[in-house]
C-alpha positions as CSV (number, residue, x, y, z in Angstrom):
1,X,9.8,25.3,7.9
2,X,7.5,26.3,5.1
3,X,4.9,28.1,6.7
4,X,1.1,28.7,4.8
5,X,-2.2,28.1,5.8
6,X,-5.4,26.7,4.0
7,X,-8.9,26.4,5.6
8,X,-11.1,23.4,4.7
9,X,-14.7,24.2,3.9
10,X,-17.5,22.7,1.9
11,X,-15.1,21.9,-1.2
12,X,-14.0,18.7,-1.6
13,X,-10.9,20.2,-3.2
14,X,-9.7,22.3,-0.7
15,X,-6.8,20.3,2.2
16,X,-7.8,19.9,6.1
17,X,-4.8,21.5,7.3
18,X,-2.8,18.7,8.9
19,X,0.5,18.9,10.4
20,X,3.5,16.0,10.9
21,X,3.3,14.3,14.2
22,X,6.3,12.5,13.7
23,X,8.2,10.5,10.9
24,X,11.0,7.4,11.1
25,X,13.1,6.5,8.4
26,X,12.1,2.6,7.0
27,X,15.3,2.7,4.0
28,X,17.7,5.6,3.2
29,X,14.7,6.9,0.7
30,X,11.5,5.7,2.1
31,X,9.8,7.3,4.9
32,X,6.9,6.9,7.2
33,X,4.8,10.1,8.2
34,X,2.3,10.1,11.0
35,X,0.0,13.2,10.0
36,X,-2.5,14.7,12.2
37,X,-4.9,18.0,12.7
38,X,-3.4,20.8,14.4
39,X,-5.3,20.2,17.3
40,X,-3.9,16.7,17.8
41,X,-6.2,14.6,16.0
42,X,-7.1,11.6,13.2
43,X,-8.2,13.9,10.3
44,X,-10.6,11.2,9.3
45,X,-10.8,7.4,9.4
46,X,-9.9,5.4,6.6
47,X,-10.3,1.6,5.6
48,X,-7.2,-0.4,4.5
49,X,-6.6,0.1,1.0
50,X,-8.1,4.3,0.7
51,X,-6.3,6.8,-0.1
52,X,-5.2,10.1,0.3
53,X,-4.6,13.4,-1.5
54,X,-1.6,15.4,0.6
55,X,-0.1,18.6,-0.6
56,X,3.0,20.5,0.3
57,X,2.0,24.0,0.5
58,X,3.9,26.3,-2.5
59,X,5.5,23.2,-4.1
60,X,2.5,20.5,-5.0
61,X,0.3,18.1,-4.0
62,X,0.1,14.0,-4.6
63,X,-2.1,10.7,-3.7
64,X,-0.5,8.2,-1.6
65,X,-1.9,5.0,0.2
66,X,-2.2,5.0,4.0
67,X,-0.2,1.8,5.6
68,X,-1.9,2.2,9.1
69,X,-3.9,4.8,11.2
70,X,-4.0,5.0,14.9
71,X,-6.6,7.0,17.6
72,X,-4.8,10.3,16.7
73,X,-2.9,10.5,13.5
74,X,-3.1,9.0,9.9
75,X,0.6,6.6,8.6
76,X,1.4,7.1,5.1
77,X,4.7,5.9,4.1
78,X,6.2,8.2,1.1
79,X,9.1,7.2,-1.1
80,X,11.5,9.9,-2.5
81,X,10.9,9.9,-6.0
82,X,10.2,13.7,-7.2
83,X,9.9,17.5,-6.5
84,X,7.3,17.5,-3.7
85,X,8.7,13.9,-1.9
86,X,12.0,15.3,-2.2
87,X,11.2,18.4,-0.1
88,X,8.5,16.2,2.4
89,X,11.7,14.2,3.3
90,X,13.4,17.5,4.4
91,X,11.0,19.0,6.1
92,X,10.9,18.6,10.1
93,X,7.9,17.1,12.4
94,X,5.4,20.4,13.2
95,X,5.6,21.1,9.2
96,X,1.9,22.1,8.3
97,X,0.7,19.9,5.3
98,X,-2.6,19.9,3.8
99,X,-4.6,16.4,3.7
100,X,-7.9,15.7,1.8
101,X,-9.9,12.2,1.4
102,X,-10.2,9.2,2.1
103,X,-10.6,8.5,-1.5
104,X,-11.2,5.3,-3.4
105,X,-12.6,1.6,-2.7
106,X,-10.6,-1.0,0.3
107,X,-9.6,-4.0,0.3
108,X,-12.4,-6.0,0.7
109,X,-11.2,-7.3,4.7
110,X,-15.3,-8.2,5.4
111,X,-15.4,-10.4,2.1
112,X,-12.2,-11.5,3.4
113,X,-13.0,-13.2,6.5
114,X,-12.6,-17.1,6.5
115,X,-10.0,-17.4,4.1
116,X,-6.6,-18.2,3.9
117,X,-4.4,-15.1,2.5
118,X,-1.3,-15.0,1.0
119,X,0.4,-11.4,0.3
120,X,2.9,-10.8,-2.8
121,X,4.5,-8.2,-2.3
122,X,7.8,-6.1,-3.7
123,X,9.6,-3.1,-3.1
124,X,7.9,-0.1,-1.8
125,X,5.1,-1.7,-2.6
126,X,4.2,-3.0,0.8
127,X,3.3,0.1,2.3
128,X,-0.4,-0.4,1.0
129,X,-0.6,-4.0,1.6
130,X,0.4,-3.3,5.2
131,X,-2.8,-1.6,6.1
132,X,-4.6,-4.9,5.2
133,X,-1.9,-7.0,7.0
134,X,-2.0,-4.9,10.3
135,X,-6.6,-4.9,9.9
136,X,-6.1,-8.9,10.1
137,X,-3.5,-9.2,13.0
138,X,-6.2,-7.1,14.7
139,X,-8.8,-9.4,13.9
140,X,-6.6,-12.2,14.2
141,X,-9.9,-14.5,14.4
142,X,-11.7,-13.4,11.4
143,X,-9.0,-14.8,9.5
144,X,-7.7,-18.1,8.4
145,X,-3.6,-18.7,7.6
146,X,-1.8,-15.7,6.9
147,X,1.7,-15.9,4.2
148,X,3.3,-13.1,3.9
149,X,6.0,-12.9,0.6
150,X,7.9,-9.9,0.6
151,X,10.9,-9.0,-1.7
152,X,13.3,-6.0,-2.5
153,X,16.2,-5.1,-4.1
154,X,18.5,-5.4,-1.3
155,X,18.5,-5.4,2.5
156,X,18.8,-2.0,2.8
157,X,15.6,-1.6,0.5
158,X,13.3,-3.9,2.9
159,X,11.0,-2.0,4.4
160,X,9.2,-2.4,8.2
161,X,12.0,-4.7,9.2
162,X,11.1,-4.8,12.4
163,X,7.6,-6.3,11.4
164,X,9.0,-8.4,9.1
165,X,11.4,-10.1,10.7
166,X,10.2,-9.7,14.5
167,X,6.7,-9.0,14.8
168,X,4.5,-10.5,12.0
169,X,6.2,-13.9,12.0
170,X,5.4,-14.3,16.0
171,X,1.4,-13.7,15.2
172,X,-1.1,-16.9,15.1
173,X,-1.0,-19.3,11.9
174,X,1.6,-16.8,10.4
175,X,4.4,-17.5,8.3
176,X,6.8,-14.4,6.4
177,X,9.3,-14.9,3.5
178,X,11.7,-12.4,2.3
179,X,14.0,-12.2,-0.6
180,X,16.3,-9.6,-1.8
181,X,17.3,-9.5,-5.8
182,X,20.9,-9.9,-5.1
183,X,23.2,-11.9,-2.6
184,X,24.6,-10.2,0.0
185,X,27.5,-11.0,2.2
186,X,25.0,-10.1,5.6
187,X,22.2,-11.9,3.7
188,X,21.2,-15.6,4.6
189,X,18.0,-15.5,3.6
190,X,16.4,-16.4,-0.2
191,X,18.3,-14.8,-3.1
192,X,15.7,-14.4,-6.0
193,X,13.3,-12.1,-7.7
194,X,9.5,-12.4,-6.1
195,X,7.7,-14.4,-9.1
196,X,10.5,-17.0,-8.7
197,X,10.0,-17.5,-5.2
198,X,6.8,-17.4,-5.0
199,X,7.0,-20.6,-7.1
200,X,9.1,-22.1,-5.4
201,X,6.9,-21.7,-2.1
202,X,4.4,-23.6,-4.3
203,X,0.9,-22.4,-3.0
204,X,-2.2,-23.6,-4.0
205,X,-6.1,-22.3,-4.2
206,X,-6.9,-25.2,-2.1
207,X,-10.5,-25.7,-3.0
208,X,-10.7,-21.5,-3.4
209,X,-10.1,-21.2,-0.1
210,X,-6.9,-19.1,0.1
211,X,-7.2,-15.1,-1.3
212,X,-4.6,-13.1,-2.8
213,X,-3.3,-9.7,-2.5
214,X,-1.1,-9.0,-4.9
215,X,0.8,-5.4,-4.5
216,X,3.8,-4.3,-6.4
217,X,5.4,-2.7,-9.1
218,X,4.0,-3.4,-13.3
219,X,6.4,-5.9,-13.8
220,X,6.5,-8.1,-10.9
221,X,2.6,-8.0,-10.9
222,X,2.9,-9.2,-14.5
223,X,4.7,-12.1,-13.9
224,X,3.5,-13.0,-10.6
225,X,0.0,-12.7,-11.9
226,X,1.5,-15.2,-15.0
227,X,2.8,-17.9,-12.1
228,X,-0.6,-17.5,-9.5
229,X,-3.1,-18.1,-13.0
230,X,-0.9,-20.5,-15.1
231,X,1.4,-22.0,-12.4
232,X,-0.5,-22.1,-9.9
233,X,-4.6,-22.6,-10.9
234,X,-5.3,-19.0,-8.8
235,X,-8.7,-17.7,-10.2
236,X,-8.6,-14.4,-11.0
237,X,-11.7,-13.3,-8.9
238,X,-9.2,-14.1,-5.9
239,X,-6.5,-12.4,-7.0
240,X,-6.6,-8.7,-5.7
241,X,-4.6,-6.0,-6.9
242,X,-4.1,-2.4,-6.5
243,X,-3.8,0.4,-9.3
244,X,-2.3,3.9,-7.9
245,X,-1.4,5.6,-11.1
246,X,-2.3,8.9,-12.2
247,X,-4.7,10.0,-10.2
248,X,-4.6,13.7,-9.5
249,X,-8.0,15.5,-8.4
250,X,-9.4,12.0,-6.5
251,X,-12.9,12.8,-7.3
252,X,-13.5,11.5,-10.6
253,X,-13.3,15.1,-12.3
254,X,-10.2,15.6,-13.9
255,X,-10.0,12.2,-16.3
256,X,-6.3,11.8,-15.3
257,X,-7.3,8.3,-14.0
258,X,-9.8,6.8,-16.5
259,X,-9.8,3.5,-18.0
260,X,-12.9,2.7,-19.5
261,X,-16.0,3.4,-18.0
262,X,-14.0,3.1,-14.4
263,X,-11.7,6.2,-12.4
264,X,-9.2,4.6,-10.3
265,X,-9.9,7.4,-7.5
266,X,-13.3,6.3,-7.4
267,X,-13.8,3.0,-8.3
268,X,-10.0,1.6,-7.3
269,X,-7.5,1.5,-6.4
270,X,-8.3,-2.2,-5.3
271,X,-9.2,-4.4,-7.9
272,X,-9.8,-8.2,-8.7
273,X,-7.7,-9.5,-11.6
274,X,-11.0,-10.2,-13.3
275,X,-12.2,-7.1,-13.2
276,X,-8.9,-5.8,-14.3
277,X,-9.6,-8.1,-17.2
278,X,-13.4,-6.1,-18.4
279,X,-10.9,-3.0,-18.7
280,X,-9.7,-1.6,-22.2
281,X,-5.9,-1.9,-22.6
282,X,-4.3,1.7,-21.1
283,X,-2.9,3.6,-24.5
């Protein structure tokens, strides 16, 4: 176990020292982490869509998204992708870690309320979406029709299975779809990439009533965005996304995550396809 300690004081740049309540496996390189203080509890509470800023002690630090929080602990769920996630998926549950934030904007749940939502979501990409999904199954009321389209590569690359294909679909005026990129021989669901299938479904605005959040990697948002605006007469105010890229101090100091006048660890990650639209093309 790697073993150092950091205090949290008045600097926002300095980790609450955190430790790993527990983890499960959700796909042979995805995992979830519950986090919580040493002394058992919630570091802080977040709103669906924040973020935080967790660091390995001696190897790095990284922003992820939370996908749910509970009364004692925080969920992030961390792919294996680099250095520091390689070494997080090693280490066991007690493993001190240091945790700053919440950082950045939510999803806009309050706004929200009354409308039919549809999620679009791919890959690993979920994860973030979840902690709006699991908000609204909690305030079941507040909400109108939920869809929920979820794609991966394959059925070992779906994540929250037991959500997906137990859980979610039994909640009120709910309805999930899942596709995988590929046929499998254990597969009798859809066979098709995300944008495809979410054509096929063939939603509609109905009146403006229905919101969308759309969460998933560059090139499925491109095209899915493409089908929900030209296919599919989505306005782009109710079209949410989510940009996660770059960000490194989370306070709007460092300029990794600037676009325009706008820092994604401030003003994001959650944003409207329109307001996406009054940003300068990234170089």
């Amino acid at each position: 176990m790697i073993d150092h300690g950091c205090a949290r004081g008045s600097n926002p740049l300095v980790p609450q020292l955190c430790v790993i309540k527990d983890f499960h496996d959700e796909t042979p390189d995805v995992r979830s982490f519950h986090f919580q203080t040493e002394d058992g509890k919630k570091p802080f509470d977040l709103k669906p869509g924040q973020l935080i800023m967790l660091s390995l002690f001696g190897v790095g630090e990284a922003m992820f998204s939370i996908t749910s929080q509970g009364d004692d602990y925080i969920e992030s769920t961390i792919k294996r992708v680099g250095e520091l996630t390689n070494i997080l998926h090693t280490v066991p549950a007690g493993q001190k870690v240091g945790i700053r934030g919440p950082y950045g904007n939510w999803f806009p749940y309050d706004d929200l309320k009354g409308y039919d939502l549809l999620f679009v979501t791919g890959g690993f990409a979920l994860a973030p979406a979840r902690s709006l999904i699991l908000h609204c199954f909690n305030n079941r009321k507040d909400y109108g029709s939920i869809d929920i389209l979820y794609g991966a590569r394959s059925v070992s690359d779906l994540c929250f299975k037991d959500e997906l294909f137990d859980k979610w679909p039994k909640q009120p005026d709910t309805k999930v779809h899942v596709t995988i990129d590929v046929a499998e021989d254990a597969w009798d669901g859809n066979v098709g990439f995300v944008p495809t299938y979410l054509e096929d479904l063939k939603f509609t605005p109905k009146a403006g009533r229905v919101k969308v959040i759309l969460c998933g990697p560059p090139i499925m948002i491109k095209f899915c965005s493409h089908a929900l605006l030209d296919h599919m007469n989505f306005a782009k105010a109710d079209v949410i996304t989510t940009l996660e890229m770059r960000m490194k101090c989370g306070i709007g100091k460092c300029g990794r995550c600037n676009i325009g006048n706008k820092y994604v660890c401030l003003d994001g990650p959650v944003f409207t396809l329109a307001e996406l639209d009054e940003l300068p093309d990234e170089k």
